[in-house]
SEKEKOL-61111 format. One record per residue (C-alpha): residue number from 1; x, y, z; residue in one letter. Coordinates in steps of 0.5 Angstrom, whole numbers, padded with zeros to 4 digits. Example, Ala and Ser with C-alpha at 12.3 -4.5 7.8 and 13.67 -1.06 7.14 Angstrom:
BEGIN
<domar k="1" c1="0025" c2="-0009" c3="0016" r="a"/>
<domar k="2" c1="0027" c2="-0002" c3="0014" r="s"/>
This chain:
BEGIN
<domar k="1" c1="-0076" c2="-0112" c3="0010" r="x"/>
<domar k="2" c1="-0071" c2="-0113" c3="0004" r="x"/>
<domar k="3" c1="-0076" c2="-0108" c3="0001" r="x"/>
<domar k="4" c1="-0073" c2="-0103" c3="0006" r="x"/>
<domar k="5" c1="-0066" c2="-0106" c3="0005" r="x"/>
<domar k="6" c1="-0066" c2="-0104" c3="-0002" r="x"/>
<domar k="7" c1="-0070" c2="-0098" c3="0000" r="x"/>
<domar k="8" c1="-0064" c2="-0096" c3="0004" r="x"/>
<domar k="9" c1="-0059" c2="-0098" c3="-0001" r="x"/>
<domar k="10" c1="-0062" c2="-0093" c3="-0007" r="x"/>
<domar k="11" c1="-0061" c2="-0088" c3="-0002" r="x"/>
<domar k="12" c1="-0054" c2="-0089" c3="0000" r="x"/>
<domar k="13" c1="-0052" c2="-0090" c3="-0007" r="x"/>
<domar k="14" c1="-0056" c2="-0084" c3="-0009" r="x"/>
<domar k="15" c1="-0053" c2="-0079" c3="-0004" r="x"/>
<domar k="16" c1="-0045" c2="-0082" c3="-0006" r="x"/>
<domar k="17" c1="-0047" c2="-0079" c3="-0013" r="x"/>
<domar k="18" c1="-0049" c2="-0074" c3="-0010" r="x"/>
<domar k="19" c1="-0044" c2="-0073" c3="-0006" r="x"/>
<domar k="20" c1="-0040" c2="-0074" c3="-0013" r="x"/>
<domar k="21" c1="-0042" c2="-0069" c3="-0017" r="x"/>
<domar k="22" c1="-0042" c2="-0064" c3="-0010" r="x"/>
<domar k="23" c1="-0034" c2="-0065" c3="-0011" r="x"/>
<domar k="24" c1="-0034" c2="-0064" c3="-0019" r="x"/>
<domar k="25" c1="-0038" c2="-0058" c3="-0018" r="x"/>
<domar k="26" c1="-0032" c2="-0055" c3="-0012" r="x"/>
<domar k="27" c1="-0027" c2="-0057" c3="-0016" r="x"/>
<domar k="28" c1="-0028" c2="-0054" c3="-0023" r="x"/>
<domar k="29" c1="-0031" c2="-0047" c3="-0019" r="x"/>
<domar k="30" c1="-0024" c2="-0047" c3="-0016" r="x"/>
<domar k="31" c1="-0020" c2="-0048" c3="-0022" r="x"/>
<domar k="32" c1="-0025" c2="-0043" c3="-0025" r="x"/>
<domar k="33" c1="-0024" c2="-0038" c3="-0019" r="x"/>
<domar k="34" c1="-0016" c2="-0039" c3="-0020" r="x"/>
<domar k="35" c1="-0017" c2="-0038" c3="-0027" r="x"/>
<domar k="36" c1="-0019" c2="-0031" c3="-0026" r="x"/>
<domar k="37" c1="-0014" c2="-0029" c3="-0020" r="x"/>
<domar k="38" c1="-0009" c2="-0030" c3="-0025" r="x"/>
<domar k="39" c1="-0012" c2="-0027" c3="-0031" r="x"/>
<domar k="40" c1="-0014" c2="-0021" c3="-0025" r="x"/>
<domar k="41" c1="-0006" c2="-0022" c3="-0023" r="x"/>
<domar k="42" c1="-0004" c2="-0021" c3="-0031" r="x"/>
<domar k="43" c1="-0008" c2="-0015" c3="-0032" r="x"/>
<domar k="44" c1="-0005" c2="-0011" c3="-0025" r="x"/>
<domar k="45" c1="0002" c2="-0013" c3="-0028" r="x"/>
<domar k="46" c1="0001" c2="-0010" c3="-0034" r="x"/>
<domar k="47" c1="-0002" c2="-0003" c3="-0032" r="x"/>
<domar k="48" c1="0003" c2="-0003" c3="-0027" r="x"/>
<domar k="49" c1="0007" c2="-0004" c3="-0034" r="x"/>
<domar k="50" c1="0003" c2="0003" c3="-0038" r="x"/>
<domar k="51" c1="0004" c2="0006" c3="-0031" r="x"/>
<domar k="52" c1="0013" c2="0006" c3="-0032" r="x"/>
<domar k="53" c1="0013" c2="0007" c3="-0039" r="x"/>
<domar k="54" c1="0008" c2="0014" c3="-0037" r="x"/>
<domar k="55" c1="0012" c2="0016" c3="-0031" r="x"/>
<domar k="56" c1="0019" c2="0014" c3="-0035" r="x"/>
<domar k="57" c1="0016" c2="0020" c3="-0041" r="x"/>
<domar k="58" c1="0015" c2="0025" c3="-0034" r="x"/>
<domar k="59" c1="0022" c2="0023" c3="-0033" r="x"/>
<domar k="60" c1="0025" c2="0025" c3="-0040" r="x"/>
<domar k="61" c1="0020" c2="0031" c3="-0040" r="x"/>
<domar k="62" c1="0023" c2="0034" c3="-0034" r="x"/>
<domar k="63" c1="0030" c2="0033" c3="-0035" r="x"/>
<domar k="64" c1="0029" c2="0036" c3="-0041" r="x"/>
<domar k="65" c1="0025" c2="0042" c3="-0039" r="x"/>
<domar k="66" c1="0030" c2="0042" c3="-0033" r="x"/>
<domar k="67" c1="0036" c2="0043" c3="-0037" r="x"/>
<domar k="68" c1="0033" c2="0048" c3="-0041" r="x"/>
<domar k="69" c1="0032" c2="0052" c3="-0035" r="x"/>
<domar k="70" c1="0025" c2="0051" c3="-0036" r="x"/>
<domar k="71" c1="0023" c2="0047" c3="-0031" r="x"/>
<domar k="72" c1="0026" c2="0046" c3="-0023" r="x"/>
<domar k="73" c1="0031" c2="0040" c3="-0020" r="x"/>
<domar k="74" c1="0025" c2="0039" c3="-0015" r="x"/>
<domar k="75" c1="0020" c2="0038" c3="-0021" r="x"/>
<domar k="76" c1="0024" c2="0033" c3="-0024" r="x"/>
<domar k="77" c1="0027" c2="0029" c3="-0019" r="x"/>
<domar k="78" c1="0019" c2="0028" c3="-0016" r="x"/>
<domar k="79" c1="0018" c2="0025" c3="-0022" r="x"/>
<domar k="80" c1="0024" c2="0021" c3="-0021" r="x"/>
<domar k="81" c1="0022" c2="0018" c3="-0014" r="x"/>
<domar k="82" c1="0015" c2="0017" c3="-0018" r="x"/>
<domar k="83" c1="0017" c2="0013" c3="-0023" r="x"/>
<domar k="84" c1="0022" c2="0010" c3="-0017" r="x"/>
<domar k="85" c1="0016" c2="0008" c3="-0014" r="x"/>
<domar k="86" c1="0013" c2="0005" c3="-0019" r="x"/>
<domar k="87" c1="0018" c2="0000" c3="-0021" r="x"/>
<domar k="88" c1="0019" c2="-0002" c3="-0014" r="x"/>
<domar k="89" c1="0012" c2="-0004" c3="-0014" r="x"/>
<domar k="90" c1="0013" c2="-0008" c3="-0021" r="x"/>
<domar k="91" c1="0020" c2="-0012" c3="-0018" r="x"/>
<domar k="92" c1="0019" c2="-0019" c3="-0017" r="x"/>
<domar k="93" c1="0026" c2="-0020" c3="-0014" r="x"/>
<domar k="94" c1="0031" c2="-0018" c3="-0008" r="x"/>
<domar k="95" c1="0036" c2="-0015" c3="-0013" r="x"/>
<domar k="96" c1="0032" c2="-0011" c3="-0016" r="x"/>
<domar k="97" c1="0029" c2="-0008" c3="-0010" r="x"/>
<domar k="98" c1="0036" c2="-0006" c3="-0008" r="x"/>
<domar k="99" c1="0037" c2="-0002" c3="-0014" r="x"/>
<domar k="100" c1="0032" c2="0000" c3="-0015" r="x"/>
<domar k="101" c1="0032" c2="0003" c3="-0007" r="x"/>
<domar k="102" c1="0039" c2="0005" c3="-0009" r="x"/>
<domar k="103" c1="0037" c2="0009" c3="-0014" r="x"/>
<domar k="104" c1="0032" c2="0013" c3="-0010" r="x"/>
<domar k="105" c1="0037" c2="0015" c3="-0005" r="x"/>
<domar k="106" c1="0042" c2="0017" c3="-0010" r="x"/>
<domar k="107" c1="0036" c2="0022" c3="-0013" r="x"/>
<domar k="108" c1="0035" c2="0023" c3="-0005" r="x"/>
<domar k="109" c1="0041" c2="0026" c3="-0003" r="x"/>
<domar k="110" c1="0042" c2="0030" c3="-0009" r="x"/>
<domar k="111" c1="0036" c2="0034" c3="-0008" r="x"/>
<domar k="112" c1="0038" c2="0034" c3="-0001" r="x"/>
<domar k="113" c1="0045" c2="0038" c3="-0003" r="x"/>
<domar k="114" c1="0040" c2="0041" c3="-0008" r="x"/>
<domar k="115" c1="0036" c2="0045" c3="-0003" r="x"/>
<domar k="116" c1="0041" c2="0046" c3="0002" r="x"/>
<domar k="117" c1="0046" c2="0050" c3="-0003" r="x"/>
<domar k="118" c1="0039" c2="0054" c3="-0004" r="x"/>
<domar k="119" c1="0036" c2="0054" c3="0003" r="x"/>
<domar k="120" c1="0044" c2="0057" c3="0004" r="x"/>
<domar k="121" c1="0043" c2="0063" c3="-0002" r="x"/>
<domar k="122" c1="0036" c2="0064" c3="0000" r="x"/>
<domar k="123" c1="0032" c2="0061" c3="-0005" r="x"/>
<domar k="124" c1="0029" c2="0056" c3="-0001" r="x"/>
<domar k="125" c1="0026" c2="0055" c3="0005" r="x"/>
<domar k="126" c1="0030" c2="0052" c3="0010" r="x"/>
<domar k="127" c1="0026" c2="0046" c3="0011" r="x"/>
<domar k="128" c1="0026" c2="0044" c3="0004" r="x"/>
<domar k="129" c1="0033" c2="0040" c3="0005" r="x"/>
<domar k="130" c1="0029" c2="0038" c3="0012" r="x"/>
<domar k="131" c1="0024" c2="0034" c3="0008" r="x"/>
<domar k="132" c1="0029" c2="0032" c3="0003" r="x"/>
<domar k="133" c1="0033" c2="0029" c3="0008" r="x"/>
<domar k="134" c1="0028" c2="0026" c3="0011" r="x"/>
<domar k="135" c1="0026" c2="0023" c3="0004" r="x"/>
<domar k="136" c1="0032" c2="0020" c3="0004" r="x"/>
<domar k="137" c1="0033" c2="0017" c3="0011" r="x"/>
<domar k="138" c1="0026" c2="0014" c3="0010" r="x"/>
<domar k="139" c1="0029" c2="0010" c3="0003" r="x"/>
<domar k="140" c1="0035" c2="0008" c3="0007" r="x"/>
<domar k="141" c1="0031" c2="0005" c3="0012" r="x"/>
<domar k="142" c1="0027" c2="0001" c3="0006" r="x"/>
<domar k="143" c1="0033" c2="-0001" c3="0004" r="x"/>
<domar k="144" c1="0036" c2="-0004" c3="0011" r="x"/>
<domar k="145" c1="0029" c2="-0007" c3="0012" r="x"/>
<domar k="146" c1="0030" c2="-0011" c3="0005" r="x"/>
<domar k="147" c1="0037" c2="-0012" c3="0006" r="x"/>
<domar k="148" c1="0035" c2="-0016" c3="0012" r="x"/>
<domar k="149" c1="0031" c2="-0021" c3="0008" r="x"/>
């Protein structure tokens, strides 16, 4: 009987450190595990970084194409929504989301002026200020959907 007794307590004490080392091993995978989501997270951050500064370059290439008549307003300001984008992707706060949807509606209902003064002289197809408006109408509803937070 006691030798049962002492039986049951080595299998007792067994399983708790078992039990010990269970817990440890968890317990590291899972700072490991959060070690690599940051590390992950980090390197989305900076890709997202690259992309800005290679859209920002599209951007001063267009322009500069653009007011040498080599490019359209159009060309231009896509790359300027493209890099709008981009930046709203990479901001972390409130106030820099605003901006940034307030800059794509002032680039919008330029384009939208743009396109209905050619659509009015003929160059354009009349449904180019259409979408450029819709354009704009879908960053101002971003926009009241960010101001409500």
């Amino acid at each position: 009987m006691r030798e049962n007794r002492r039986h049951l307590q080595m299998v007792v004490l067994l399983s708790g450190a078992v039990a010990l080392i269970a817990l440890a091993i968890c317990a590291r995978k899972s700072q490991a595990d959060a070690t690599t989501q940051k590390s992950a997270e980090a390197h989305i951050a900076q890709l997202q970084v690259q992309r800005v500064e290679i859209l920002r370059d599209a951007v001063t290439s267009a322009t500069t194409l653009f007011e040498k008549g080599a490019a359209s307003y159009g060309d231009m300001y896509r790359r300027k929504i493209i890099l709008y984008e981009a930046q709203l992707e990479l901001a972390q706060t409130h106030a820099q989301r605003v901006e940034l949807l307030q800059g794509e509606i002032g680039a919008a209902k330029a384009l939208e002026e743009y396109d209905a003064l050619l659509s009015t002289q003929g160059k354009t197809a009349p449904w180019d200020a259409n979408d450029a408006k819709a354009e704009r109408l879908k960053y101002e509803i971003a926009l009241a959907k960010e101001t409500m937070k």
